[in-house]
N, C-alpha and C positions, 0 to 999 in steps of 0.2 A: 520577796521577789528573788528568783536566783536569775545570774547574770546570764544564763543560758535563755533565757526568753527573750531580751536584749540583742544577744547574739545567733539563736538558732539558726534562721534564716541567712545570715553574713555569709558571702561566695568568696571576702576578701578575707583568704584565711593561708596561713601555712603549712606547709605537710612537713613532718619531722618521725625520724625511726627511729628503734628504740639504739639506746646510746650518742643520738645525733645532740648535739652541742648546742643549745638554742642563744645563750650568753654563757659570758666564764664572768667568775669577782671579779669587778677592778675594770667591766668595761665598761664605756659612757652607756647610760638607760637613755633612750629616744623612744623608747616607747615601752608599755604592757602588753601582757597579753593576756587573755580569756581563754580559756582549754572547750572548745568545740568537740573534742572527742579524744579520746584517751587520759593518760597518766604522765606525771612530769614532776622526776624527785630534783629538791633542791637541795643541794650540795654548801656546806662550810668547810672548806679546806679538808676536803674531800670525803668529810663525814655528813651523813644521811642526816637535814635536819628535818625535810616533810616531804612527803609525797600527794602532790594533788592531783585531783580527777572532774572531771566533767563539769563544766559549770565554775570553777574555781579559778582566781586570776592569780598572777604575779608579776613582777619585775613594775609593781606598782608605787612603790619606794623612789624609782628613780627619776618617775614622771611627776610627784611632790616634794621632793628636796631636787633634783638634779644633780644628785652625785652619782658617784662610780657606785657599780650593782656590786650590792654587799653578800650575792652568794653566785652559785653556777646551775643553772639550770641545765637538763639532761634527760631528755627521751624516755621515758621507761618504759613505754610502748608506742605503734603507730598511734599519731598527734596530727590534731589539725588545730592551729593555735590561731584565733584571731589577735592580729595586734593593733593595739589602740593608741595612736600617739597622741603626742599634747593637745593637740586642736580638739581628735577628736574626744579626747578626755577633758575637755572646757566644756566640748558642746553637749555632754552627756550629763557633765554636771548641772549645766545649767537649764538643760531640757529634761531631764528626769533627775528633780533631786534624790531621789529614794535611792540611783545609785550610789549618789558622793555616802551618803548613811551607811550604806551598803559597806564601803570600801573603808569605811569609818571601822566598824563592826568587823572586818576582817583584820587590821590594824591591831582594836583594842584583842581581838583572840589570839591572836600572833603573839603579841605582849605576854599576854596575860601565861599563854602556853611557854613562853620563856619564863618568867617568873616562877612558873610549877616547875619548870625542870632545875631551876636555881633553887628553889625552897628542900626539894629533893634528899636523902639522906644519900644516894647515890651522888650526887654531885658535891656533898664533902668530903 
């Protein structure tokens, strides 16, 4: 399942340009979002760590632990971002579990893609 079938149809979406500011580190997460259309590089103190496209969430960290967003999200092209807050991130879990899997599975690749860049002979 990609989360774009979930959200295809959603009218409740935001429109962002490219370089427009979506979060910076360090500010409260009330919600995720879902990329409905375009690209959106996430930034670690101002270095490139991924750039996602269609179909792909983030600032989904903030809505499971409720800390401060640990990177900056940033436009890389016109976006139309659905965002998904708490509520509605309980009621998707709990009415389509294959999402919570879903966001499990982007978690464990997130990881797992840090651990190759730490395993890395570039990285020592």
């Amino acid at each position: 399942m990609r989360t774009t079938t979930l959200f295809r149809n959603s009218t409740e979406f935001q429109t962002f340009h490219p370089g427009d500011i979506v979060f910076k580190a360090g500010d409260p997460g009330d919600c995720m979002y879902v990329i409905k259309e375009g690209e959106v590089d996430l930034l670690i103190e101002g270095k490139a760590l991924a750039t996602l496209g269609e179909g792909e969430v983030f600032g989904e960290m903030a809505i499971v632990d409720s800390k401060p967003r640990s990177a900056t999200a940033v436009a890389k092209t016109n976006c139309q971002l659905v965002p998904v807050n708490e509520k509605r991130f309980n009621f998707l879990v709990q009415q389509t579990p294959y999402f919570a899997i879903f966001l499990i599975q982007v978690l464990a690749d997130r990881l797992r893609g840090m651990d190759e860049k730490f395993r890395s002979p570039a990285a020592n």
